[in-house]
C-alpha positions as CSV (number, residue, x, y, z in Angstrom):
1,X,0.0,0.0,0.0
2,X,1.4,3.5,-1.1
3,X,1.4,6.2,1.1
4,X,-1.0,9.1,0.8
5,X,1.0,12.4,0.3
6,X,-0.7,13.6,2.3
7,X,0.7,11.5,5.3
8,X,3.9,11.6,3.3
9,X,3.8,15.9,4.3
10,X,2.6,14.7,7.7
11,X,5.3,12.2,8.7
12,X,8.3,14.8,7.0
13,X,6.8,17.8,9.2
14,X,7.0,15.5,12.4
15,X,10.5,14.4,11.5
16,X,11.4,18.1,11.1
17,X,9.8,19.2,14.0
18,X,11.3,16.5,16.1
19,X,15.1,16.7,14.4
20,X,14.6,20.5,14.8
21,X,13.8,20.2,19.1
22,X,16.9,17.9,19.4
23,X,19.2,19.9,17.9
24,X,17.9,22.9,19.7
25,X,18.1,21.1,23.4
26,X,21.9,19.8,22.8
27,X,22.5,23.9,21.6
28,X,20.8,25.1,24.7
29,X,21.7,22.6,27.0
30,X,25.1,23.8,28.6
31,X,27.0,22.3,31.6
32,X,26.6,25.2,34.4
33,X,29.7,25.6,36.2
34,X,28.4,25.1,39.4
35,X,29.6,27.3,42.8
36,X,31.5,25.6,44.7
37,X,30.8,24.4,48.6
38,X,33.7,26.6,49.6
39,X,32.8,29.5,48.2
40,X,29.5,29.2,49.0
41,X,30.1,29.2,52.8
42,X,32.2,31.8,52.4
43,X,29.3,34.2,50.7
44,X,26.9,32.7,53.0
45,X,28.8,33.8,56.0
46,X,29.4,37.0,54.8
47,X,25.9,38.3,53.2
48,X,22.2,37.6,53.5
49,X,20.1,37.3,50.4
50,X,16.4,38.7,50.3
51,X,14.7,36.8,48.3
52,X,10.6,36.7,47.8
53,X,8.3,33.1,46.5
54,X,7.8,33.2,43.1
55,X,10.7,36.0,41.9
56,X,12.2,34.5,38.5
57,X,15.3,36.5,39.3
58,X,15.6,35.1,42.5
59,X,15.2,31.8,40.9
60,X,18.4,32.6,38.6
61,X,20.4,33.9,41.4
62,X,19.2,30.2,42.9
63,X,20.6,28.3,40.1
64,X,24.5,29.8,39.8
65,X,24.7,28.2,43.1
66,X,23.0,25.3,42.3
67,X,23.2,22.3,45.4
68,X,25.4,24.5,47.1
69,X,22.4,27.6,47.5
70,X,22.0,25.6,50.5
71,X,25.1,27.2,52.1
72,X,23.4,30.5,51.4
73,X,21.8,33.0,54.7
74,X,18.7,33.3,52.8
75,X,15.8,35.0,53.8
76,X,12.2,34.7,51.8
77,X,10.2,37.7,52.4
78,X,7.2,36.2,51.3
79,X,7.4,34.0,54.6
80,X,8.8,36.7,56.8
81,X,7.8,39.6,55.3
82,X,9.2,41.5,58.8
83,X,12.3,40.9,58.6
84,X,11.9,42.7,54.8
85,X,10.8,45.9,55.6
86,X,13.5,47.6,54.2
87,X,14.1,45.7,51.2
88,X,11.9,47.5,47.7
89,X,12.5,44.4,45.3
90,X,14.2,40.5,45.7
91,X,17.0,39.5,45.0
92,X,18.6,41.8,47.6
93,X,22.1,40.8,49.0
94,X,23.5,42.8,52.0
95,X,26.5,42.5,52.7
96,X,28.8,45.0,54.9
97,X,26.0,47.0,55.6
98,X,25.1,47.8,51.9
99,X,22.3,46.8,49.8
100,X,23.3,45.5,46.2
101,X,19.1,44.8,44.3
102,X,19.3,42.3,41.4
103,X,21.0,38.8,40.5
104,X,24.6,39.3,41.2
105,X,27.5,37.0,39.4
106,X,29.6,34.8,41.4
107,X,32.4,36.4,40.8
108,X,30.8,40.1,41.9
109,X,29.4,38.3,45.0
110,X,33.0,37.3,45.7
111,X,34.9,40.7,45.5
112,X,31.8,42.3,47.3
113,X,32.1,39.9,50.1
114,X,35.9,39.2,50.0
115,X,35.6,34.9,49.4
């Protein structure tokens, strides 16, 4: 039995579609260097991080530490929303005192805090 064209068009646009997502997710996908334990103490001694349930950026700032976020003195001002009074938008870090707003890199968190 021959195959419709019809289905022929079908199947080539799946193929496509499918070849198309592949190749896209190997582009994408990229091997996060990830923070390590060390350094992570070290900021998480040194600062505290405002953060807030549902902030994408706080969610980014999450991932360049990935496992080792743990390490971090993290306070979500959705859940204690006292201790936030002075912070106006999440991520906040403070550290010595000063407020620095938005997701900070690594390696800015580490000359800020001296790690």
């Amino acid at each position: 039995m021959l195959m419709k064209k019809k289905d022929y068009n079908l199947i080539s646009t799946v193929l496509i579609i499918l070849a198309i997502g592949a190749l896209a997710f190997f582009i994408l996908k990229k091997d996060k260097p990830e923070t390590t334990e060390e350094i992570a103490k070290c900021i998480g001694s040194k600062a505290v991080l405002y953060t807030q349930l549902g902030c994408h950026a706080c969610e980014i700032q999450e991932d360049l530490f990935g496992e080792n976020y743990q390490y971090l003195n993290v306070i979500d001002c959705w859940y204690e929303k006292e201790k936030c009074t002075e912070i106006m938008a999440t991520p906040t870090w403070i550290i010595k005192g000063k407020k620095t707003e938005g997701v900070q890199s690594i390696e800015k968190l580490q000359e800020l805090t001296g790690c």
